[in-house]
N, C-alpha and C positions, 0 to 999 in steps of 0.2 A: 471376483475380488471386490471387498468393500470399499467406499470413498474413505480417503481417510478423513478424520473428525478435526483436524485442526492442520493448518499449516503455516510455516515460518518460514522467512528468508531475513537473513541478516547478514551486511556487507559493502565493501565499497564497490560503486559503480560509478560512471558517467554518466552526467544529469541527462536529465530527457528535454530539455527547457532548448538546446542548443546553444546554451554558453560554454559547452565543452569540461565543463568545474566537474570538481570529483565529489562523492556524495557520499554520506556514511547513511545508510538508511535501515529501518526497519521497520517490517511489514508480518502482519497476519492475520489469518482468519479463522478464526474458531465457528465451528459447526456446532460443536458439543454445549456451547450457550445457549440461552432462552431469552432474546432470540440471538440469532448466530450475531458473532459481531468481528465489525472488520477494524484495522489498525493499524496506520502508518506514520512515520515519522524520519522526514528526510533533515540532514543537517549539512551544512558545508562543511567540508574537513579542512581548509583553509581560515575560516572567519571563526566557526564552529556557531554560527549562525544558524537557527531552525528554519527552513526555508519551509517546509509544509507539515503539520502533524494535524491525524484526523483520527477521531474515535466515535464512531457511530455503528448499529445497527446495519448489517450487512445488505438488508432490504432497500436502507437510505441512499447506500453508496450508488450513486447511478451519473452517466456520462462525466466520467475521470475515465484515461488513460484508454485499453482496448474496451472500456464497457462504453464506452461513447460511440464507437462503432458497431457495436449490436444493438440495433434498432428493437429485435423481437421480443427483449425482457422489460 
C-alpha cells in the first residue's frame, strides 16, 4: 500500500502547552508539493487568539513536538 500524498487533521483538542485550554487547530502535510510542505495553525477557541501558525517546507520543520525527539533525521 502506498503512502498517502497528503494529510490533514482538523479539530478541537487540548493544548499541548499544559494550560489545559482548548485548541481549534489545523494541521498538514502535503507530499504531493515541490518541496513537501508542512502547515499548522493553532487558535484558542476562548480568546480566538492565534497562539502558533507555521508554513514552511516540510525539510525545515525540525525539533517541534515528537520530531524533537528523533534525533536520527
Amino acid at each position: 500500500m502506498k503512502e498517502p500524498v497528503a494529510e490533514e487533521k482538523v479539530g478541537r483538542e487540548q493544548s499541548r502547552d499544559g494550560s489545559g485550554r482548548v485548541v481549534h487547530k489545523t494541521w498538514y502535510i502535503d507530499c504531493n508539493r515541490d518541496p513537501p510542505w508542512y502547515y499548522e495553525k493553532v487558535v484558542g477557541t476562548a480568546t480566538g487568539e492565534v497562539l502558533r501558525e507555521c508554513s514552511e517546507p516540510l525539510a525545515d520543520h525540525r525539533d517541534r513536538g515528537s520530531a524533537k525527539f528523533n534525533k536520527d533525521s
